[in-house]
C-alpha positions as CSV (number, residue, x, y, z in Angstrom):
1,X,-110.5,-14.0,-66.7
2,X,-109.5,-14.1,-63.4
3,X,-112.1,-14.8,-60.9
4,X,-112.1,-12.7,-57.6
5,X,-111.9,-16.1,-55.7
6,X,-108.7,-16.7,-57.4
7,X,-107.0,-13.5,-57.1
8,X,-108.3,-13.7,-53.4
9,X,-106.4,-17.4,-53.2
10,X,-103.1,-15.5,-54.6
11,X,-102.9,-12.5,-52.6
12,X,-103.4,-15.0,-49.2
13,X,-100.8,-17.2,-50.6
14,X,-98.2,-14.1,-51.3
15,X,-98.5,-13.0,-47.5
16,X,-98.1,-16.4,-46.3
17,X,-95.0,-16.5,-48.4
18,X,-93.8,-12.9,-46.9
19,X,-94.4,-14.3,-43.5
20,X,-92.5,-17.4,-43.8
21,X,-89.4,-15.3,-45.6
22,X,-89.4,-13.0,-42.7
23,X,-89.4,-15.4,-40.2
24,X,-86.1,-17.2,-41.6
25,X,-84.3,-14.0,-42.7
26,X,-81.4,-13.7,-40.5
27,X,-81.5,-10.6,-37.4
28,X,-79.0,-7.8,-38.7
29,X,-75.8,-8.5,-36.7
30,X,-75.7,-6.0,-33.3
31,X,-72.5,-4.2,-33.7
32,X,-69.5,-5.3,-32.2
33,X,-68.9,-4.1,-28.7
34,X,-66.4,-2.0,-27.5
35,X,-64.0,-4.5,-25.5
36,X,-63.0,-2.9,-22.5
37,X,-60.1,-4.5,-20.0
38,X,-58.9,-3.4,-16.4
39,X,-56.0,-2.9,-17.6
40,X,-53.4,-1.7,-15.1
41,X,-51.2,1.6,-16.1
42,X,-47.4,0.2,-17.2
43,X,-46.1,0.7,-14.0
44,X,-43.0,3.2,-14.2
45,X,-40.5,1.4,-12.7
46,X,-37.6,3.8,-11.0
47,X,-34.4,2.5,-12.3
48,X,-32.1,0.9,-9.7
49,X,-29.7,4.1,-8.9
50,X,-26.2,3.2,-9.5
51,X,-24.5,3.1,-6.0
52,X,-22.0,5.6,-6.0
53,X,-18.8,4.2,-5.2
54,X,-17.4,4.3,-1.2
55,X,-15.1,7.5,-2.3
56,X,-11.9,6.6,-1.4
57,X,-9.9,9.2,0.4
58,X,-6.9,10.9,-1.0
59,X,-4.2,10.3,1.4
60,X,-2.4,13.5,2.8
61,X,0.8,13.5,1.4
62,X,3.6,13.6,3.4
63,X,6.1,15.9,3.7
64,X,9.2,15.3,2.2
65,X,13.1,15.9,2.4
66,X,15.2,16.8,-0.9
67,X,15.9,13.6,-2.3
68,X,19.7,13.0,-3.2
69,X,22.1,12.4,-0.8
70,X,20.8,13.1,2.7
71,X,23.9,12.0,4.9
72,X,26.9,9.9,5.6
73,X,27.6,6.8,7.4
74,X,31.2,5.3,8.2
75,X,32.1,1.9,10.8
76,X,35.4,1.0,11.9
77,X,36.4,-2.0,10.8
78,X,34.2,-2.6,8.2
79,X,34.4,-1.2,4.2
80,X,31.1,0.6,5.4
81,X,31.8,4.3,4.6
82,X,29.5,6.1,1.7
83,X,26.9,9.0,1.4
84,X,23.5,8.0,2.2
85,X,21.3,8.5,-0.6
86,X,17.2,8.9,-0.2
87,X,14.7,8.2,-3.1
88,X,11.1,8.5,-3.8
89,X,10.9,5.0,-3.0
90,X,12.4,2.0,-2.0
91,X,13.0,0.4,-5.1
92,X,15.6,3.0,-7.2
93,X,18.6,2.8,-5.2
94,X,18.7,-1.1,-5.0
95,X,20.2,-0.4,-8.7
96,X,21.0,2.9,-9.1
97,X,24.2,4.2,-7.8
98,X,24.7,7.5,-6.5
99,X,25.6,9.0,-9.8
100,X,21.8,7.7,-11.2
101,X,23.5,4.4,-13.0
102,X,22.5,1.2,-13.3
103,X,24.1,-1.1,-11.5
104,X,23.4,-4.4,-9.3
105,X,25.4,-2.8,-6.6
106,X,23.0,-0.2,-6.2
107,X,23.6,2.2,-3.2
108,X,23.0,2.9,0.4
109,X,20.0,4.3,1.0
110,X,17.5,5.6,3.5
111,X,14.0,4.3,3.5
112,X,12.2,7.1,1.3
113,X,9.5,7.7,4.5
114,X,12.3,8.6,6.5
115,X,11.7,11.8,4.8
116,X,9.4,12.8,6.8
117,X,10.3,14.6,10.3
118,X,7.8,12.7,11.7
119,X,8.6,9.2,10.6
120,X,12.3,9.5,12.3
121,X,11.4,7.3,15.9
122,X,13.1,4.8,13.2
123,X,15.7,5.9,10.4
124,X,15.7,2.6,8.5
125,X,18.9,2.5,6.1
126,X,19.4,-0.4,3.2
127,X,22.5,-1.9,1.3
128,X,23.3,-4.8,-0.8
129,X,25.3,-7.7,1.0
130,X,28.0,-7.9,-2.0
131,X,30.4,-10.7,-2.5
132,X,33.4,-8.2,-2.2
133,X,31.8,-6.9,1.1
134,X,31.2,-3.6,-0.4
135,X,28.3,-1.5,0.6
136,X,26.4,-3.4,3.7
137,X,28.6,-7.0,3.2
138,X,30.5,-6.4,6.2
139,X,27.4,-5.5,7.9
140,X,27.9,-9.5,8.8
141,X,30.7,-8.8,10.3
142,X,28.7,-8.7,13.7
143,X,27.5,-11.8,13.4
144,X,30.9,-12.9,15.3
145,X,30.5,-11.6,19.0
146,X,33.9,-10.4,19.5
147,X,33.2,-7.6,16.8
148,X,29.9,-6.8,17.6
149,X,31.3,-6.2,21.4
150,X,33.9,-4.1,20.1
151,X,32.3,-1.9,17.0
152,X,29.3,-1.2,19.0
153,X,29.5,2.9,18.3
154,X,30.0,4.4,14.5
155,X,28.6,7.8,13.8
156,X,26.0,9.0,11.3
157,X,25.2,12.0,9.4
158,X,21.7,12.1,8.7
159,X,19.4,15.0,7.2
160,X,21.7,17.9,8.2
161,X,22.8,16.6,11.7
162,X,25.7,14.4,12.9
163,X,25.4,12.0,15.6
164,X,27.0,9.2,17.7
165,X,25.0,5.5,17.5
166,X,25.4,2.8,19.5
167,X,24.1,-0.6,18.7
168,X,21.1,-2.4,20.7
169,X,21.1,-5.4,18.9
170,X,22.1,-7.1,15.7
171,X,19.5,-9.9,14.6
172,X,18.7,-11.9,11.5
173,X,15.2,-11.5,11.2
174,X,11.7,-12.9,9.4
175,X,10.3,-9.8,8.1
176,X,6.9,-11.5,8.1
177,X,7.0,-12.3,11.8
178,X,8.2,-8.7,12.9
179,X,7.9,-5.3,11.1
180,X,11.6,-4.0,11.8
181,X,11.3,-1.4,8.9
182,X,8.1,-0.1,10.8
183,X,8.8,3.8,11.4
184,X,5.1,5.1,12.4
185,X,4.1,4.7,15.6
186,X,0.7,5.1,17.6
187,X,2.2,6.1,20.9
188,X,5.5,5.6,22.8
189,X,3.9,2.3,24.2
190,X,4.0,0.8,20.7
191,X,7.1,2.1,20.3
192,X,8.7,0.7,23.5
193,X,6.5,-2.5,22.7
194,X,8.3,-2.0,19.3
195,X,12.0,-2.4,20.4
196,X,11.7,-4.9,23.7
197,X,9.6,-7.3,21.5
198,X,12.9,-7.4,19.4
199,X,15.7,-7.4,22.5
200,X,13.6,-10.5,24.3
201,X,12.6,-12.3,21.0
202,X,14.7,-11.4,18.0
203,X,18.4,-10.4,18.9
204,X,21.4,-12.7,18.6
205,X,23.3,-10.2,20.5
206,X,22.5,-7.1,22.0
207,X,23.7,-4.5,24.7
208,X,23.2,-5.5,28.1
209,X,23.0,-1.5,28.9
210,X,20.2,-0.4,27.2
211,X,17.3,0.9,28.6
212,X,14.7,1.4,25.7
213,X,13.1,4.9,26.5
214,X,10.6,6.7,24.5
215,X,13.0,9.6,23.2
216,X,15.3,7.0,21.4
217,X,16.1,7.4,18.3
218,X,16.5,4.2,16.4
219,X,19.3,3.5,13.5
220,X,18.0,0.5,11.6
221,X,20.6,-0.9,9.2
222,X,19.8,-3.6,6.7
223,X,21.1,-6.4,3.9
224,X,20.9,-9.5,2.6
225,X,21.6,-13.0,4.2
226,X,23.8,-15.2,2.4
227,X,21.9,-17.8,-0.3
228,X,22.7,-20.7,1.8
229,X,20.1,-19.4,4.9
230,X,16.7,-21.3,4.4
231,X,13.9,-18.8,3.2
232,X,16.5,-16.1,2.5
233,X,13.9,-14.1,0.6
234,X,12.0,-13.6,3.7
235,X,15.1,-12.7,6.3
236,X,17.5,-9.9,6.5
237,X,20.4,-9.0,8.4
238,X,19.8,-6.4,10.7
239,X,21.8,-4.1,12.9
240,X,19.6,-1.6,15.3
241,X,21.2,1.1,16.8
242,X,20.3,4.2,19.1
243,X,21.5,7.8,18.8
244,X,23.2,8.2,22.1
245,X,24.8,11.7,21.3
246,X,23.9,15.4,18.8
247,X,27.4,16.5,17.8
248,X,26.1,19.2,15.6
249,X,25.6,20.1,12.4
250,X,26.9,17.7,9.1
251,X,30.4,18.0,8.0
252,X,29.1,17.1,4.3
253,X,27.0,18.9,2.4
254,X,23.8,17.1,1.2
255,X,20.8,18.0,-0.3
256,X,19.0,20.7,1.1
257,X,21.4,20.9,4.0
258,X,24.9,23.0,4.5
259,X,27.7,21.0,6.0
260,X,29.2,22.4,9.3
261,X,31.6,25.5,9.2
262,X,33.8,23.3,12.2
């Protein structure tokens, strides 16, 4: 039987137990806290705007002639005597004949900006120097003094009209060094600048006479040099005339133009 000494011994020893279980029994975990950050807003970054590009602006067009044949030209002396053609360029006539075939003696031409009224200070006209002398080959010709003294004057049919020329000057020429195709001109100071730069520093020969004036109107005619010049890819033969005299409407029909009832 259990005395009460005993039972008192137990119960002491059970809460010294409970105490010392209590004591080591690990703290119920604190929850987890919420993690908070500064964390900055993604900043929206504003694309880089494509530049637009510098608009390039469309050139006014200029006014042109009917193309086809647009005149005449014939020199004494020379095998120089065809219907001046004019193209939408430069480049079709040097082998296109007058009929539209190909062919390496292409055709006499005027330079296609020529078509405009306003481009006219300088009627720039091209031909092959052919072998046979056919279309601008005799255009050497005035490379000998003696001729170019006496075949100074042909005349012209150009874009309806008919005129007397006489020669300034006959060069062979660098086309790098001096624009002798140029037919726009800022003012009649360029355009005086234009011709006496090419009397003092470009002719061979020239005409002791002239007086460059700003109501000329120049007759620029061009070819080829011969393969044996040095650099012949950059030089042309040149002979620069002025209209000196209007005598009236052209005797050949052309292109957009009726030829004169005289």
């Amino acid at each position: 039987m259990i005395t009460k000494k005993l039972l008192l011994t137990t119960i002491i020893i059970l809460m010294a137990l409970t105490a010392i279980l209590s004591a080591c029994a690990p703290e119920a975990p604190s929850p987890t806290p919420a993690l908070t950050e500064d964390v900055l807003p993604t900043p929206t970054i504003a694309p880089t705007p494509t530049p637009s590009p510098t608009p390039v602006p469309t050139p006014t067009p200029e006014p042109t002639a009917a193309t086809g044949v647009q005149g005449h030209i014939a020199i004494e002396g020379t095998k120089i005597d065809y219907p001046v053609t004019l193209a939408e360029d430069n480049d079709y006539y040097l082998d296109h004949d007058i009929d539209g075939n190909k062919t390496v003696y292409g055709w006499i031409y005027f330079d296609y900006r020529n078509a405009d009224p306003a481009r006219r200070r300088n009627i720039v006209i091209y031909g092959h120097n052919m072998k046979d002398d056919t279309m601008f080959g005799d255009l050497h010709k005035y490379q000998e003094e003696d001729f170019f003294d006496e075949h100074m004057e042909f005349e012209a049919e150009m874009f309806g009209k008919r005129y007397r020329v006489r020669l300034a000057y006959v060069a062979m020429i660098n086309y790098k060094e001096y624009n002798f195709i140029q037919t726009k001109f800022k003012n009649d100071e360029s355009f005086l600048e234009f011709i006496n730069t090419a009397l003092d520093s470009q002719a061979r020969f020239k005409d002791k006479e002239y007086i460059p004036s700003a109501d000329d109107t120049l007759v620029t005619l061009v070819t080829c040099v011969s393969r044996s010049v040095p650099d012949k890819d950059l030089k042309r033969w040149i002979a620069v005339g002025r209209v000196v005299e209007e005598l009236g409407s052209a005797l050949n029909e052309t292109a957009g133009y009726t030829s004169s009832s005289d």
